[in-house]
C-alpha positions in Angstrom: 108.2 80.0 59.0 109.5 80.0 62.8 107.6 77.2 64.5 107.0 78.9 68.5 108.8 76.9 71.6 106.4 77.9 74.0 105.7 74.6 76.0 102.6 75.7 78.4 100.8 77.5 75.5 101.7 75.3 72.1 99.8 75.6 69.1 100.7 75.1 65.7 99.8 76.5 62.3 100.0 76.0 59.2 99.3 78.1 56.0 99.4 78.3 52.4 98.5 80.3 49.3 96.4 79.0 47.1 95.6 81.2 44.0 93.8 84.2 44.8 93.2 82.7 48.7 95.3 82.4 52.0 94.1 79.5 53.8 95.2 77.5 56.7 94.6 75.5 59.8 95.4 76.3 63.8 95.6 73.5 65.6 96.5 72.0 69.7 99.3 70.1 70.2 97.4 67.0 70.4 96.1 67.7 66.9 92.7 68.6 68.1 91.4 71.4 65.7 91.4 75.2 67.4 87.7 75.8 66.9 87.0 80.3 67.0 90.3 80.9 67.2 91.3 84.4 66.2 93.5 84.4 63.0 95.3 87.9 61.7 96.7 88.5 58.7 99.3 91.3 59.4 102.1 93.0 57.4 105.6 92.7 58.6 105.2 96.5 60.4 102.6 95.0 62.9 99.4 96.9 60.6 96.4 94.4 60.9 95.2 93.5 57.0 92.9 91.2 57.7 91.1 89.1 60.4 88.7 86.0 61.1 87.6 83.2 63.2 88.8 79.4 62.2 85.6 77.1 61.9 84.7 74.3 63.3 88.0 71.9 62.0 90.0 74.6 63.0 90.6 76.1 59.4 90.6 80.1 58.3 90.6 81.6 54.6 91.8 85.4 53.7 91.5 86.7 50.2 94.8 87.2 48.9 95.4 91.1 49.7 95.9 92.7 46.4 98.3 94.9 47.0 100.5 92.9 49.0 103.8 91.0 47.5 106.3 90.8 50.3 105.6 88.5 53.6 102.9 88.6 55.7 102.7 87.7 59.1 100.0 85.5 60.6 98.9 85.6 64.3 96.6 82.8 65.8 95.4 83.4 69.4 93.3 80.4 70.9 91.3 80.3 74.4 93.3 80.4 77.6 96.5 82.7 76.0 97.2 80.2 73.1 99.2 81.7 70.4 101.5 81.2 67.6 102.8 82.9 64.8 104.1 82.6 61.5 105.9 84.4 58.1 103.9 83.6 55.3 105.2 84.5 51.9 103.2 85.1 49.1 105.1 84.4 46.1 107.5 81.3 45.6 111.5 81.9 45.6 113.3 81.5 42.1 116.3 80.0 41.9 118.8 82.6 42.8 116.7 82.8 46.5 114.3 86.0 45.0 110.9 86.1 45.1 109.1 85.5 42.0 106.2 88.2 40.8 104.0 86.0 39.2 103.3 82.7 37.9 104.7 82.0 34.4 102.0 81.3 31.3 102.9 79.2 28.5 102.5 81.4 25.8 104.3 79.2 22.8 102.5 76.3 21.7 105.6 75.4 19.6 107.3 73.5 22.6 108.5 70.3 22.7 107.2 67.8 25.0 110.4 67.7 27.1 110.5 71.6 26.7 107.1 71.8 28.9 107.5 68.5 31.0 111.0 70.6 32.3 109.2 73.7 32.8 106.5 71.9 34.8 108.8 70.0 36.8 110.6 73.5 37.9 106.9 75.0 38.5 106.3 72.1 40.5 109.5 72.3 42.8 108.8 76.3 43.1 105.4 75.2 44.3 106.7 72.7 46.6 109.7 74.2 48.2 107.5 76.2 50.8 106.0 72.7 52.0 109.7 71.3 51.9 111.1 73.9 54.2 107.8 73.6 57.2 108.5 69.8 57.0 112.3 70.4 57.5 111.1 72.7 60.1 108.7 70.8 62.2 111.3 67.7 61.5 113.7 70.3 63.7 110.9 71.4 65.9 110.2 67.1 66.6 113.9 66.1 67.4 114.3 68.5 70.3 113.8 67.3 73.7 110.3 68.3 75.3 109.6 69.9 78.6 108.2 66.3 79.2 111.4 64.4 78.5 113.7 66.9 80.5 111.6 66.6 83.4 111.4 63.1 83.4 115.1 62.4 83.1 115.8 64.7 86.0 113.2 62.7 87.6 115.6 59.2 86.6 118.7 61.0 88.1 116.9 61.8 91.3 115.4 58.3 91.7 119.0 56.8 90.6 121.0 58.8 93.3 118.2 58.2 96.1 118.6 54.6 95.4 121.7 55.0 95.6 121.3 56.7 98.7 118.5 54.1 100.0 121.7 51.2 99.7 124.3 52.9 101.1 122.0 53.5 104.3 121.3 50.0 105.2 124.8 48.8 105.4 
């Protein structure tokens, strides 16, 4: 999930599946919710699936498209030309990086206890892995300098050199 460097018009986004639902939130960079902003669910061609209104905390809900298994794209558009994107995919890698068609079922009730507590703990890390890579991502996202910080330090440089500048001149 690409997080958008676009310093003047910043929002972020966040979203999940969760069962038979796609649900996330948009959100200002302050962390102020983005109340009626316009969310699309969109396949990877640009073709519109789905689209809605977050409430009033900023969050949206799609119904999981049925016939859908690849990535989807979501587009949030807030007021005064906010917008973000992101890839959203709907089923979790396996192990060898493809995606998985379906959760697994346990259908043998003959397993040992370690036999299921492994096979939970792999669920689990399939499950988690998407939340793992958008923390890795934001954690990216967080150590680069902001618009804010560049200014400012050519702002340190100037001052620097006119003090410079300002000494030199009295003597």
């Amino acid at each position: 999930m690409p997080l958008q460097t676009v310093f003047a018009h910043r929002i972020g986004l966040f979203a999940y599946v969760e069962e038979e639902k796609i649900q996330g939130q948009v959100y200002f960079v302050d962390g102020t919710p983005a109340k009626k902003a316009q969310v699309k669910l969109m396949d990877l061609k640009g073709k519109v699936l789905a689209s809605t209104l977050t409430d009033q905390q900023g969050k949206f809900f799609f119904k999981r498209p049925v016939t859908k298994e690849g990535p989807l794209r979501i587009v949030a558009l807030a007021e005064a030309g906010h917008r973000t994107e992101m890839i959203l995919h709907l089923n979790p890698k396996t192990e060898d990086g493809s995606y998985q068609k379906g959760s697994s079922v346990f259908k043998n009730s003959s397993l040992s206890r370690e036999e299921i507590s492994s096979l939970v703990r792999k669920e689990v890390q399939k499950e988690l892995e998407p939340i793992k890579n958008l923390l890795e991502e934001i954690l990216k996202e967080l150590k680069k300098p902001s618009f804010h910080e560049i200014i400012s330090g050519f702002g340190y440089i100037i001052g620097f050199f006119g003090l410079l500048f300002w000494i030199k001149s009295k003597r």
